[in-house]
C-alpha positions as semicolon CSV with decimal commas, in nm:
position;residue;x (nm);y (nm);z (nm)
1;X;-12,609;8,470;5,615
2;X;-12,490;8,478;5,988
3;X;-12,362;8,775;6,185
4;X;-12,272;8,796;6,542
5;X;-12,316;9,178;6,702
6;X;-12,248;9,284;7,025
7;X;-12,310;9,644;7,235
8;X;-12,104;9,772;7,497
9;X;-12,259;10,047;7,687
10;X;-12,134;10,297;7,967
11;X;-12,329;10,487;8,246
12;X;-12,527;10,759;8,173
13;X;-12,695;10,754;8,542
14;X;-12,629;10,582;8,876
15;X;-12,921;10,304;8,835
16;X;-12,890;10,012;8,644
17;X;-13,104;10,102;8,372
18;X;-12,886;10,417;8,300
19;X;-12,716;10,269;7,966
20;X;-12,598;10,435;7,690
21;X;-12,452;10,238;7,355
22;X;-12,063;10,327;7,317
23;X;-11,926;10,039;7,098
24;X;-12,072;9,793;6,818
25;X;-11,879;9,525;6,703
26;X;-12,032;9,293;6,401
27;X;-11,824;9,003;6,233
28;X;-11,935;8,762;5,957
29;X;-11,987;8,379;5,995
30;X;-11,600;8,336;5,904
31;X;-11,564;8,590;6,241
32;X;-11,393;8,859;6,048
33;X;-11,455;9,192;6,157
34;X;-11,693;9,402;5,977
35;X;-11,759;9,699;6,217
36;X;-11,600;9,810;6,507
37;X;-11,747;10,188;6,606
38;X;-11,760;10,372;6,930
39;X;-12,040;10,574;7,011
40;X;-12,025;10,954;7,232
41;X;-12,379;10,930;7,406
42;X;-12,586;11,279;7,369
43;X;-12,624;11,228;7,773
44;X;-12,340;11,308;7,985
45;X;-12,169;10,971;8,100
46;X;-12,123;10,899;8,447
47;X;-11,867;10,694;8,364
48;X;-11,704;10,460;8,115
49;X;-11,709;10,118;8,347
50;X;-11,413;10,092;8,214
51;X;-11,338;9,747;8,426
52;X;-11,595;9,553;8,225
53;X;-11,602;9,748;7,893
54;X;-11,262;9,856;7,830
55;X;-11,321;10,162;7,754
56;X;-11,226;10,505;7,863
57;X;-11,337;10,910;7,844
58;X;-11,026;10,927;7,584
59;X;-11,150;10,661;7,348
60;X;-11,496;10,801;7,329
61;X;-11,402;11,162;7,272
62;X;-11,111;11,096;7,002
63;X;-11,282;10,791;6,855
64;X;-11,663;10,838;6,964
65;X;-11,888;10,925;6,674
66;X;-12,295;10,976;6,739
67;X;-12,519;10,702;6,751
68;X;-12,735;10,809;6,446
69;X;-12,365;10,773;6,267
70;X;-12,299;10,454;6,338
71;X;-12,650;10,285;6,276
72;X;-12,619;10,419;5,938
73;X;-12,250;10,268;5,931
74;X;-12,404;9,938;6,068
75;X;-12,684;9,955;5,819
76;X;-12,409;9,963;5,533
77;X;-12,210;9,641;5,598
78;X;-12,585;9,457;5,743
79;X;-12,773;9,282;5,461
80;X;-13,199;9,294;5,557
81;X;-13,150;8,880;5,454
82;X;-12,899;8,884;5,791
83;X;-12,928;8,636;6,076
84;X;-12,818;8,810;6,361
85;X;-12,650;8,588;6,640
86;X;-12,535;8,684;6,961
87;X;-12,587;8,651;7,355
88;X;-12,883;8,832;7,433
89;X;-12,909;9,007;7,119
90;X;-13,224;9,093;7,103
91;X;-13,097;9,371;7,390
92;X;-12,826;9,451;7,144
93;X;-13,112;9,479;6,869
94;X;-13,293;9,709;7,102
95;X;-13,032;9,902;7,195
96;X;-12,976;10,003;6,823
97;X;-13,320;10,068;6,740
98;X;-13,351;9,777;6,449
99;X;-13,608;9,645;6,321
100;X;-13,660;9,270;6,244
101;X;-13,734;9,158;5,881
102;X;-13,647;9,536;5,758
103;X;-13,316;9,562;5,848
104;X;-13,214;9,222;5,926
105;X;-13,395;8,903;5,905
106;X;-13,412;8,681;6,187
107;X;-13,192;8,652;6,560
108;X;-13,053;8,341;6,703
109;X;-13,003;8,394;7,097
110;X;-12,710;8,202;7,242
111;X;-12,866;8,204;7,548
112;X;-13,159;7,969;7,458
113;X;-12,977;7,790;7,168
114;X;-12,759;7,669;7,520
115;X;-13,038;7,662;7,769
116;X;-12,977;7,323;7,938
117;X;-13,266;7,151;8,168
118;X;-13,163;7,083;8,506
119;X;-13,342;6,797;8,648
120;X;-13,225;6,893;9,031
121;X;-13,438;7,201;8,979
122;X;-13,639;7,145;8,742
123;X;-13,632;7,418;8,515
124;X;-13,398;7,551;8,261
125;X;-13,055;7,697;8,323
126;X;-12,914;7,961;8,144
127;X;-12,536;8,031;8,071
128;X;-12,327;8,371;8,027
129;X;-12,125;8,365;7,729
130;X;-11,766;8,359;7,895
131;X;-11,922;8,019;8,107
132;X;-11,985;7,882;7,751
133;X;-11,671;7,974;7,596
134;X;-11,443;7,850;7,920
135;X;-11,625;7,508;7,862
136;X;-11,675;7,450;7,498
137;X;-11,378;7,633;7,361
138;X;-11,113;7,645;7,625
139;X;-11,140;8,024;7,582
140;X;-10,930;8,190;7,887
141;X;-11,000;8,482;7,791
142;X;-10,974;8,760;8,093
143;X;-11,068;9,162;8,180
144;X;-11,237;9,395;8,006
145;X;-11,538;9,283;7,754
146;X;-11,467;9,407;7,382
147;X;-11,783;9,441;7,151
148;X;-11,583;9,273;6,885
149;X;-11,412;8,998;7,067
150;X;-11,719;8,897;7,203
151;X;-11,868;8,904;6,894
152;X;-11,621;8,684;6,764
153;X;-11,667;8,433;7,084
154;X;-12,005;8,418;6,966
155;X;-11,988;8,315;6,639
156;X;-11,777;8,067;6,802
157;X;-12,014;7,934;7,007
158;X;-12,283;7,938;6,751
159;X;-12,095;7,735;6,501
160;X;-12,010;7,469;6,834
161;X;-12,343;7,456;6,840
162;X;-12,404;7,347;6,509
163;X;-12,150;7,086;6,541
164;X;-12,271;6,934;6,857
165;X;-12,639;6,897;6,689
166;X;-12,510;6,733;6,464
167;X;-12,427;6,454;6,743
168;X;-12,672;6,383;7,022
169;X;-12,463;6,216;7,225
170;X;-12,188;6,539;7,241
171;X;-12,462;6,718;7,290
172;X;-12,555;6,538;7,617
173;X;-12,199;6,555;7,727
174;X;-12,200;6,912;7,672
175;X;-12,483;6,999;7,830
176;X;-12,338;6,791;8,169
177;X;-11,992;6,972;8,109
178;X;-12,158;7,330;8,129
179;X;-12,375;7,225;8,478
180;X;-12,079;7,030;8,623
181;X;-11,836;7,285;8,593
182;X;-11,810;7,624;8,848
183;X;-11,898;7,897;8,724
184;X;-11,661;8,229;8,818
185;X;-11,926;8,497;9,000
186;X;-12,021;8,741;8,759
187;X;-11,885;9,126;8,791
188;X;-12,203;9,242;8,917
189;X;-12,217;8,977;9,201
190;X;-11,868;9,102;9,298
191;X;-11,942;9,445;9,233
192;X;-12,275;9,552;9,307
193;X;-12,170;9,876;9,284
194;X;-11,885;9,982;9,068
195;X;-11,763;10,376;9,073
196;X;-12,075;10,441;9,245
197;X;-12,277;10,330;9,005
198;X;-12,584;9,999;9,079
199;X;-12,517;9,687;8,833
200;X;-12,803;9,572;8,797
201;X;-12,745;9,264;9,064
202;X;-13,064;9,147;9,191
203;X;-12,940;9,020;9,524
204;X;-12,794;9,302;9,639
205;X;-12,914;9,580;9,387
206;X;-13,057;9,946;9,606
207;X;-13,130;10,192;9,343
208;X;-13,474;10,100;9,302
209;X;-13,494;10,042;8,899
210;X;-13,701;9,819;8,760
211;X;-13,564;9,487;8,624
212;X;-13,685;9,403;8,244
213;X;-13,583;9,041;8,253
């Protein structure tokens, strides 16, 4: 049983480690949405980031409900025998505060199911999930991030994967396709700071957090 899940999270602080959950989004395998909850943080928010999560001071105060809420709401609709799929979703996993083989069973990363080896370098490169879709699924999609939408994008990609498995010589031309082609800077390389608040860019990042991964 495979469900992709996905976190959007505002500011709560002005360093890149100030994160707060404000939106879930879980589909099923088929990509229909299950869940789709915002979440008022207990901390004040510094703001919304609105340009990268869509979301706004009006959403979470007429939608927002608290994060013990909507864990329980998540818990409802998530079997314990659920894979959970997603880009980086163990962060997502952490973020909610679940626990693996109690409430769910198992996690499939995109980010290492797509991991490609790059000779030149010689070491592994990994891919953000809107690189992934742009190549694989022709997916144009543009702004603001959406926890289900990207949830949706990711059960996508997860069942490409499958598909491309199944054929090792797809594979191999996918796995060229995703090095050959540009990738679009990130919003963090373009923004290292966004309504005065540090992304999390390691390049250019001042704040002085820490950086987990």
């Amino acid at each position: 049983q495979y469900y992709a899940l996905d976190v959007e999270c505002v500011a709560t602080g002005l360093d890149h480690n100030a994160r707060a959950v404000a939106q879930i989004g879980l589909v099923d395998a088929h990509g229909r949405e299950l869940l789709n909850i915002f979440v008022k943080p207990n901390e004040p928010v510094v703001s919304c980031l609105t340009a990268i999560t869509g979301i706004t001071p009006t959403i979470l105060e007429t939608k927002g409900i608290s994060l013990g809420e909507a864990r329980e709401r998540l818990l409802q609709v998530l079997p314990s025998t659920a894979t959970l799929v997603g880009q980086n979703v163990m962060q997502d996993v952490r973020w909610l505060n679940l626990k693996e083989r109690q409430d769910f069973a198992s996690m499939l990363d995109l980010m290492g199911l797509y991991r490609v080896w790059n000779a030149q370098y010689r070491n592994f490169t990994i891919f953000n999930q809107d690189h992934l879709a742009r190549v694989l699924l022709n997916w144009a999609g543009e702004g603001p991030h959406d926890a289900v939408r990207d949830a949706q994008v990711s059960m996508q990609l997860f069942h490409c994967h499958a598909r491309l498995q199944s054929d090792p010589g797809m594979w191999d031309q996918a796995q060229q396709a995703l090095l050959d082609a540009p990738r679009k800077p990130s919003f963090a390389s373009q923004n290292p700071i966004y309504d005065n608040v540090c992304m999390g860019n390691r390049r250019t990042c001042r704040c002085g957090a820490p950086f987990f991964s």
